[in-house]
C-alpha positions as CSV (number, residue, x, y, z in Angstrom):
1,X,-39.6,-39.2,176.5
2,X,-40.1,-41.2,173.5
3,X,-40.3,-39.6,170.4
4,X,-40.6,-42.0,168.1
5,X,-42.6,-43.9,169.9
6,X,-45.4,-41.0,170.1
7,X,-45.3,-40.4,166.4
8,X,-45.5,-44.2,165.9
9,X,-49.1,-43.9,168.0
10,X,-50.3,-40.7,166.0
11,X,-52.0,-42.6,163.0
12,X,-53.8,-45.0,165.1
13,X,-55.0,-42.8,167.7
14,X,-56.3,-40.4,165.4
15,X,-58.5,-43.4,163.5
16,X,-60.0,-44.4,166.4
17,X,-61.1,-41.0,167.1
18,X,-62.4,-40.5,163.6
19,X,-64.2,-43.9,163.8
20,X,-65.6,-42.8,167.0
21,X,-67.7,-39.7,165.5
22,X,-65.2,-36.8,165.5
23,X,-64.5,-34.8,162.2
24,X,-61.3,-35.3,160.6
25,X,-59.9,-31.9,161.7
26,X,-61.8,-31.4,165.3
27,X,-60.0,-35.2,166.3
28,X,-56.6,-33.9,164.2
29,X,-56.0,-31.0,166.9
30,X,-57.3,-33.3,169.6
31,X,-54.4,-36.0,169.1
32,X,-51.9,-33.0,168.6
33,X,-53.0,-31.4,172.2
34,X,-52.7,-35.4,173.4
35,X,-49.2,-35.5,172.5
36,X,-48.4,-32.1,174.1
37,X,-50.0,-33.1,176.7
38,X,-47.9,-36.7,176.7
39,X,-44.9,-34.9,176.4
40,X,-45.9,-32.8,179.8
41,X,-46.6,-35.5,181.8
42,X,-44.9,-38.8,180.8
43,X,-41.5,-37.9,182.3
44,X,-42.6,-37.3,185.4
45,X,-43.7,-40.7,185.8
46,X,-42.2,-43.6,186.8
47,X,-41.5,-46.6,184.0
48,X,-44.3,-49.7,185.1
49,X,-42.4,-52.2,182.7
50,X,-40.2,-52.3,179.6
51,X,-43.4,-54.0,177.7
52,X,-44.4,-50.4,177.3
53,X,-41.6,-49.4,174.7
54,X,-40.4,-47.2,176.6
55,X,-43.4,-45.4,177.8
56,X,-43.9,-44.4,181.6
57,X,-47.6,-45.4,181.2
58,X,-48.5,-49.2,180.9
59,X,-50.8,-48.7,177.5
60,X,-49.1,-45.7,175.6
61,X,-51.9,-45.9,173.1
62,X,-54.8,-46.3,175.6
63,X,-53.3,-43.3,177.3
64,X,-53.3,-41.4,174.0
65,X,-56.9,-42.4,172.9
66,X,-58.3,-41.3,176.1
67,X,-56.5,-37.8,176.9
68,X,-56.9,-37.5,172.8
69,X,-61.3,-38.1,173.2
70,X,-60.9,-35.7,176.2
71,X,-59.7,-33.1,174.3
72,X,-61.8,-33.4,171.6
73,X,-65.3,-33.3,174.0
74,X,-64.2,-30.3,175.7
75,X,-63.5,-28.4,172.4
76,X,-67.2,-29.7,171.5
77,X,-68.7,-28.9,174.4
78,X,-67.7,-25.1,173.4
79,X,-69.8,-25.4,170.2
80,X,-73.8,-24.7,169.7
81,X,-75.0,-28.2,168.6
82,X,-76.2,-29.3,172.0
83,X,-77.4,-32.4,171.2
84,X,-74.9,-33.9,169.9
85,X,-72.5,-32.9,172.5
86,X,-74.7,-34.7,174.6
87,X,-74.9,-38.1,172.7
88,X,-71.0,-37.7,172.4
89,X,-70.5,-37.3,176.4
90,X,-72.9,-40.3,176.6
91,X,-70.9,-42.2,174.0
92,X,-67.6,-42.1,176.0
93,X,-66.1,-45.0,176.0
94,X,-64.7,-46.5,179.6
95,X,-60.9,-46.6,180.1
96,X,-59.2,-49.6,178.9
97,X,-57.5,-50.9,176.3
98,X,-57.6,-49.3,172.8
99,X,-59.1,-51.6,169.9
100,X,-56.9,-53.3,167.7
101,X,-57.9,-52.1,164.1
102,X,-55.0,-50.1,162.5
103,X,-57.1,-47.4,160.0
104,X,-52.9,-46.2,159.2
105,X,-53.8,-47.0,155.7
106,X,-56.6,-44.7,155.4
107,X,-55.2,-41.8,156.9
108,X,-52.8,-42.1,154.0
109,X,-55.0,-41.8,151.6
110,X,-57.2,-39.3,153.4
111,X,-53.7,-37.0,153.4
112,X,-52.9,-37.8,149.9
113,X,-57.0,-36.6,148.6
114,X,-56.9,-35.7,144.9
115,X,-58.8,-32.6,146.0
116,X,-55.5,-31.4,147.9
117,X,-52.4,-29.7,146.3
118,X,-49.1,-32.0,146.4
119,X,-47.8,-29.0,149.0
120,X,-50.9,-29.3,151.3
121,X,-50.8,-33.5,151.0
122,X,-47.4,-33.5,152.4
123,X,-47.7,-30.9,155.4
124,X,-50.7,-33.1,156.2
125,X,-48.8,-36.3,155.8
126,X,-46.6,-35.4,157.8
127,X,-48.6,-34.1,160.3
128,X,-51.4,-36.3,160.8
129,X,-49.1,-39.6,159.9
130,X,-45.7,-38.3,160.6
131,X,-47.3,-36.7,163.9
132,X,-44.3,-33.9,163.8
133,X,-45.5,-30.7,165.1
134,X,-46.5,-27.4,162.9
135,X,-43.1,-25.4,163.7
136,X,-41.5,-29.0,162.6
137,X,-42.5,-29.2,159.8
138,X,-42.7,-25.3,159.0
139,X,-38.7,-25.5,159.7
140,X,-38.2,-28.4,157.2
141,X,-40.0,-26.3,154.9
142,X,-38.2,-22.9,155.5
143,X,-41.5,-21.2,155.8
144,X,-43.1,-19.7,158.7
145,X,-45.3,-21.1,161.1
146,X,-48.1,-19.2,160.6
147,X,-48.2,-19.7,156.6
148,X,-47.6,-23.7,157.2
149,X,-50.6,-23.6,160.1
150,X,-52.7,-22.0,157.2
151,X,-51.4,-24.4,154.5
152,X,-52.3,-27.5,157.2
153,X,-56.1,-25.8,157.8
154,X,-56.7,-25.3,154.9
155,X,-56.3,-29.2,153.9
156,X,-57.7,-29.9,156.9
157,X,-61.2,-28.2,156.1
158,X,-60.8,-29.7,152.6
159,X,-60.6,-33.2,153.2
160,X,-63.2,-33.2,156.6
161,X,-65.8,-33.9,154.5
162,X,-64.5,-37.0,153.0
163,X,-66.1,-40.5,154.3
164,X,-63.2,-41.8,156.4
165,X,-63.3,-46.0,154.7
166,X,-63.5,-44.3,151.4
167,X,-61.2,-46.3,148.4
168,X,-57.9,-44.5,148.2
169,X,-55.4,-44.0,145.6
170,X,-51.8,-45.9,146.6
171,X,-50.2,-44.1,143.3
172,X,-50.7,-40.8,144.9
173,X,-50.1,-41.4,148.7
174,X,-46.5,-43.1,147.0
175,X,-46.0,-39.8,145.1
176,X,-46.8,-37.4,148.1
177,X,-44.1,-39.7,150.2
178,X,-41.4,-39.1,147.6
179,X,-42.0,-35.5,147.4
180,X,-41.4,-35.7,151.3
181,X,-38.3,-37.9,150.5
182,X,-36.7,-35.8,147.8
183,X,-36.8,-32.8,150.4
184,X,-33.7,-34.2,152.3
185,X,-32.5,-32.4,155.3
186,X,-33.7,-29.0,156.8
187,X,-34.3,-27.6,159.9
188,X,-34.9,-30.2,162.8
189,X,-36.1,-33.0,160.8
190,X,-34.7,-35.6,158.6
191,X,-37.3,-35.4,156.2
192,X,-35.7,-38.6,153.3
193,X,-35.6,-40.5,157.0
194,X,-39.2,-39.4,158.2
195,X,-40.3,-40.7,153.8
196,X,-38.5,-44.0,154.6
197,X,-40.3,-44.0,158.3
198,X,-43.7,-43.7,157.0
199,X,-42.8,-45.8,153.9
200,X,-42.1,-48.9,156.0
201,X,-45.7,-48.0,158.1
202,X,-47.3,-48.1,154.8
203,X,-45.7,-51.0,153.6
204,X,-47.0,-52.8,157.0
205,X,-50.4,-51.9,156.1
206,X,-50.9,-52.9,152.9
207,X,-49.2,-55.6,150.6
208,X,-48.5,-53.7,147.4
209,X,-45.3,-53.8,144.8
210,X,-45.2,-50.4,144.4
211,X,-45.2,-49.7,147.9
212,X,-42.3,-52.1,148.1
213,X,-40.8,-50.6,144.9
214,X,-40.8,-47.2,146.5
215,X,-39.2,-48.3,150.2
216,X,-36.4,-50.1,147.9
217,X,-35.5,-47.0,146.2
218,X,-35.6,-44.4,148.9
219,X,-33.0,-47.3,150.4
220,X,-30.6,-47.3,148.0
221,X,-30.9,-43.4,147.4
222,X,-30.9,-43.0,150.9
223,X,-27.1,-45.5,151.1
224,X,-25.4,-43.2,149.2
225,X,-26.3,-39.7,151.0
226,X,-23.0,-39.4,153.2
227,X,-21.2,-39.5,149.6
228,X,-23.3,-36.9,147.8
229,X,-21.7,-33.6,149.1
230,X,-18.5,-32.4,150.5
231,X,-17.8,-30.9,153.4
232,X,-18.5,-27.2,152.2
233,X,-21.7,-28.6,150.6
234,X,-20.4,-28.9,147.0
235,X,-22.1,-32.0,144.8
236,X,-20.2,-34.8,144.1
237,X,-21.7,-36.4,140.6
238,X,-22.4,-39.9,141.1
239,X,-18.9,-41.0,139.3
240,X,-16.6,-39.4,142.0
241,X,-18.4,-40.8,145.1
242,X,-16.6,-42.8,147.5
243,X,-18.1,-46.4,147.2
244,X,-17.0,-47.3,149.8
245,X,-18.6,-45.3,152.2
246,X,-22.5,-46.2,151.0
247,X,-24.5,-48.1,153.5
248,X,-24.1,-51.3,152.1
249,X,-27.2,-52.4,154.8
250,X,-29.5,-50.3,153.6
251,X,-28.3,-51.4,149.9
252,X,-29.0,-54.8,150.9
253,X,-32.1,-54.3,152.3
254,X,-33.1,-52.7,149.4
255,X,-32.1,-54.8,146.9
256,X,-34.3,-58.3,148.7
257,X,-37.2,-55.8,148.8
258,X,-36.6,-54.8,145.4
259,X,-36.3,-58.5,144.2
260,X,-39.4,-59.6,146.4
261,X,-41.7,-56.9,144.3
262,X,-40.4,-57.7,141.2
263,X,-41.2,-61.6,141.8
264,X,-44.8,-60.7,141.8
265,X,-44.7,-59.5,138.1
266,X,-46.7,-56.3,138.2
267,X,-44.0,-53.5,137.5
268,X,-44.7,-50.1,138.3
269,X,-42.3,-46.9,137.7
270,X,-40.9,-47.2,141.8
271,X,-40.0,-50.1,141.0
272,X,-38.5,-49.6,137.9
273,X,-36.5,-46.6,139.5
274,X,-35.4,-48.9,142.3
275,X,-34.1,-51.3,139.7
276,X,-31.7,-48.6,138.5
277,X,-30.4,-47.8,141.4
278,X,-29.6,-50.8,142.4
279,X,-28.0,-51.4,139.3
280,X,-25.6,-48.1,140.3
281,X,-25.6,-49.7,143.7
282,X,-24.3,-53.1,142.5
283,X,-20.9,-51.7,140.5
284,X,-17.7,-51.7,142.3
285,X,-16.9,-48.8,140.0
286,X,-18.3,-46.0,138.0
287,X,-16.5,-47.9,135.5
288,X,-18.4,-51.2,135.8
289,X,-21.9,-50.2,135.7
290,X,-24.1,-51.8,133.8
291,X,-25.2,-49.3,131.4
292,X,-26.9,-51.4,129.1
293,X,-29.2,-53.0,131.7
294,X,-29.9,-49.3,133.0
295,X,-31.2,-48.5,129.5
296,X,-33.3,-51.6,129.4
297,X,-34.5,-50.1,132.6
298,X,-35.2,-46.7,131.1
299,X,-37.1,-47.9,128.1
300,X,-39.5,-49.5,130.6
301,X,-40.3,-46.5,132.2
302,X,-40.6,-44.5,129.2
303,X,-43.4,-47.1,128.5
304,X,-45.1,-46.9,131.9
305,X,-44.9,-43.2,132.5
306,X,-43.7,-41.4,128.7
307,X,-42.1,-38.7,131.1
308,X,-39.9,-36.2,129.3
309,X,-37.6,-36.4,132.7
310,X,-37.6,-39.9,132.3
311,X,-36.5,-39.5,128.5
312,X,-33.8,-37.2,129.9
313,X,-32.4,-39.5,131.6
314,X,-32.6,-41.7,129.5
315,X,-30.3,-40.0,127.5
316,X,-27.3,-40.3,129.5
317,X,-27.6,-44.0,130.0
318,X,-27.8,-44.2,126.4
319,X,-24.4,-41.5,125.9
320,X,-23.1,-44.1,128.6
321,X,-23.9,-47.3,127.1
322,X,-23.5,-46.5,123.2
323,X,-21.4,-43.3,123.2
324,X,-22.0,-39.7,123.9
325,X,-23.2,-39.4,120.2
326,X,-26.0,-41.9,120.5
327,X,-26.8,-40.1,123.7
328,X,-27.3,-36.8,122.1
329,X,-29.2,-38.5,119.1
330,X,-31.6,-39.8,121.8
331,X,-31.5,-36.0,123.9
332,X,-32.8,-34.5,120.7
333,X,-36.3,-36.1,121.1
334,X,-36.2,-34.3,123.7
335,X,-37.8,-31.0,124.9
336,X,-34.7,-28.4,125.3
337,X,-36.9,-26.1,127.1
338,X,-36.9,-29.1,130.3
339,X,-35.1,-28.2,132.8
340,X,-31.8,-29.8,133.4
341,X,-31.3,-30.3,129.3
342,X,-28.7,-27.8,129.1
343,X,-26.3,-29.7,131.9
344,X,-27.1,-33.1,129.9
345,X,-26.6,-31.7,126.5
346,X,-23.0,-30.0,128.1
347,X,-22.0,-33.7,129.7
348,X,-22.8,-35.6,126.5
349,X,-20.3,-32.6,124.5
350,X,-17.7,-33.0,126.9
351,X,-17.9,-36.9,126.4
352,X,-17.6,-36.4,122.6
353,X,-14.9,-34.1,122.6
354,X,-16.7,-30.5,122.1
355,X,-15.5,-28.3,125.1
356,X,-16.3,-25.1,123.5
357,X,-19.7,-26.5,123.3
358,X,-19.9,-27.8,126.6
359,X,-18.5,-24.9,128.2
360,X,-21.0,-22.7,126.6
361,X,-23.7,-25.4,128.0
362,X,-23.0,-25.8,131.4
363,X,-22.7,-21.5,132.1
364,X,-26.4,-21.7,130.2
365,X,-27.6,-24.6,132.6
366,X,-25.9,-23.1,135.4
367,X,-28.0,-20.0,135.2
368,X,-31.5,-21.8,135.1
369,X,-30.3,-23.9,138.0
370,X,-32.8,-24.7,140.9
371,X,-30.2,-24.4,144.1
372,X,-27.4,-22.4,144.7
373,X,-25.2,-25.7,145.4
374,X,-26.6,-27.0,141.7
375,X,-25.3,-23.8,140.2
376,X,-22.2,-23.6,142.0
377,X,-21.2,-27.1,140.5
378,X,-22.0,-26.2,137.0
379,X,-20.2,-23.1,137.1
380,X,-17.4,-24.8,138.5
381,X,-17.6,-27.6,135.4
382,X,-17.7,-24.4,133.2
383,X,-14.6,-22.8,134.3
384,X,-12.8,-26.1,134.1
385,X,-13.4,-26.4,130.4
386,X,-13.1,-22.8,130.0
387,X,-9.2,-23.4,131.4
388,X,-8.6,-25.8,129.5
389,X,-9.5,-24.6,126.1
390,X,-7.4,-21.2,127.3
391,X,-4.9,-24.0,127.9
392,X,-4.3,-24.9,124.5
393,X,-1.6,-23.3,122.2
394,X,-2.6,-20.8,120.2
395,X,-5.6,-20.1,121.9
């Protein structure tokens, strides 16, 4: 059985259905029972021809369209509008191959709908585009299935009365994608792999920077994941990572996708990220980074976003590039109630010489830290400094 394959089909099959009459949610669980049922009975027949992709059946998405339609007339047929049952079962289209217009690019937006929350954009995302299951992506989630078959309904009903070719918004299908990115690895699925999946789909469907910007960065994020935590699960700050063991493919693939959007002169803030990392990605050593450059970088997204995360970052580069003092002068603009200000005020500290300072800093940001493997590594910067100062004669 083919997996990937399947999910590959989900977006397309689930716009022909659409275009074909059904309502958003009704053709939603239709394609889901499809797959079930794809899953049932594709191994039990034989392989016609490696032209299929690895499908027993000789038109994977034919099959799909067709058990998919099925599904959804017999779940009609159960409902009180007679009439247009009937025009529906008179509308069936003969077997044969499925039509050739890819609506992937709509489903995005229709996922990503302003009228949804960024939690219920994503579940559908991954549902209807990602074509994981419910328990999937409830595992991923670490919530029940029940709450995320709720959380999927609900955005369902929401969205089915949205005009399928309606405009969408790229800027918020490319934020719902990196919320699914920054979620990492729980449960069954690789969700940073799944973002980077259905990144790629959506680059193929539409020719925009940003788009390009955004694959490019969840590349060269995504290079350096094997470095990012020990064995036990402790962080390793970007510094003390093993270069040498980042993907140096996906770094390169990043970087000509990265150079291809810039080329086109309209900079956006994915792109702007993805310059930065490849910046990091490009120095042989922590020591060698370009830290100037990175600035350079940051002050352009200041301009195109004015984030306060952005301006927190910013700081660093800035302690980096013109020493830790200049970096606090620039964390002061800053609002100390954002969080993560506390472990940036206690780095910049250390740099200038102020563990007493620092030490205080880092037990204050380990406490307001969002995971336990965040809070673990603070602590453990807080002891270090708190040793050392106990270290010292006399004290």
């Amino acid at each position: 059985m083919n997996e990937a394959l399947l999910r590959s089909l989900t977006p397309s099959v689930l716009g022909i259905l659409v275009r074909r009459g059904a309502d958003f949610a009704a053709a939603e669980d239709a394609v889901q029972e499809a797959l079930v049922e794809a899953v049932r009975v594709w191994p039990a027949a034989p392989s016609p021809s490696s032209s299929s992709g690895g499908s027993p059946v000789r038109d994977p998405k034919g099959w799909l369209v067709t058990v998919a339609w099925r599904k959804f007339l017999d779940a009609t047929r159960a409902d009180t509008a007679r009439r247009r049952r009937e025009e529906l079962v008179d509308e069936e289209p003969a077997p044969g191959p499925s039509p050739a217009v890819d609506d992937t690019l709509q489903l995005y937006f229709l996922c990503a709908h302003p009228s949804l929350t960024p939690s219920s954009a994503v579940a559908l995302t991954l549902r209807a585009v990602g074509g994981l299951t419910t328990r999937q992506i409830a595992r991923a989630y670490l919530v029940p299935e029940a709450t995320m078959a709720q959380r999927i309904s609900r955005a369902k009903r929401t969205v089915s009365g949205v005009r399928f070719d309606q405009p969408g918004d790229v800027a918020t299908v490319l934020r719902v994608l990196y919320l699914v990115f920054n979620e990492g690895y729980s449960g069954e699925v690789d969700l940073a792999a799944e973002a980077i999946r259905l990144t790629r789909q959506l680059a193929a469907a539409i020719d925009h920077p940003e788009v390009s910007g955004l694959l490019a960065l969840m590349l060269l994020h995504h290079a350096r994941r094997a470095t990012r935590t020990t064995a036990d699960g402790s962080l390793v700050p970007l510094a003390e990572q093993d270069r040498g063991r980042w993907d140096t493919e996906s770094i390169a693939e990043g970087v000509e996708i990265l150079q291809a959007a810039l080329a086109r002169d309209r900079l956006g803030e994915f792109q702007a990220q993805a310059a930065i990392a490849a910046l990091h990605a490009d120095a042989p050593t922590a020591e060698e980074t370009d830290w100037v450059q990175i600035v350079e970088w940051y002050d352009e997204l200041v301009r195109l976003t004015n984030s306060p995360v952005v301006r927190l970052n910013r700081a660093v580069a800035v302690g980096e590039a013109d020493g830790p003092r200049a970096g606090l002068a620039a964390l002061a603009a800053v609002d100390d109630s954002l969080p993560r200000h506390a472990a940036v005020a206690a780095y910049l500290h250390e740099r200038d010489g102020d563990l007493a300072t620092a030490a205080r800093l880092y037990a204050e940001a380990a406490h307001a830290a969002p995971n336990l493997a965040e809070r673990d590594h603070l602590t453990r910067q807080a002891a270090r400094l708190n040793a050392r100062l106990n270290a010292r004669p006399g004290s």
